[in-house]
C-alpha positions, 0 to 999 in steps of 0.5 A: 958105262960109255963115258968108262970105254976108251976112246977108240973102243967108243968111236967103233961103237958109236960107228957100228951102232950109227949104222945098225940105227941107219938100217933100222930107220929103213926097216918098212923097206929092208924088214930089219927092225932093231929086234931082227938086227940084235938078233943077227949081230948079239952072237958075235958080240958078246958071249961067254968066256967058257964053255956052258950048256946050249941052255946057258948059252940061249940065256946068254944070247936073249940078254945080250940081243936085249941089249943090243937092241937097245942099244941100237934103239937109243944110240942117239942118246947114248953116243951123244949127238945126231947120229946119223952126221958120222955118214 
């Protein structure tokens, strides 16, 4: 699905999550692991398109902190190359 994104999409991804993986790299020191992280970046990331239950929306809101977590875990392997060169 990466490959699918157009580039310039690609490039802030691959640069927010490049960050996101540095700061979790010094999660012993700043206590923000890739869990705490998602949990403050997936709101603002993703949500949905209308208006639902505060139910639904706590849903929406544990998927996408899943996902962000991954993504931050793996971005490595998903945006390709040493990460950590974009700095």
């Amino acid at each position: 699905l990466v490959n699918q994104l157009p580039e310039a999409n690609l490039i802030l991804l691959r640069h927010l999550f490049g960050v996101l993986h540095h700061i979790e790299q010094n999660s012993g020191v700043n206590q923000m692991n890739a869990f705490n992280l998602a949990l403050c970046i997936a709101p603002n990331m993703l949500w949905l398109p209308s208006p639902t239950g505060p139910e639904e929306e706590s849903r929406s809101t544990k998927k996408v902190a899943l996902l962000v977590q991954f993504l931050i875990e793996n971005s490595g392997e998903i945006f390709g190359g040493d990460i950590a060169s974009l700095f």
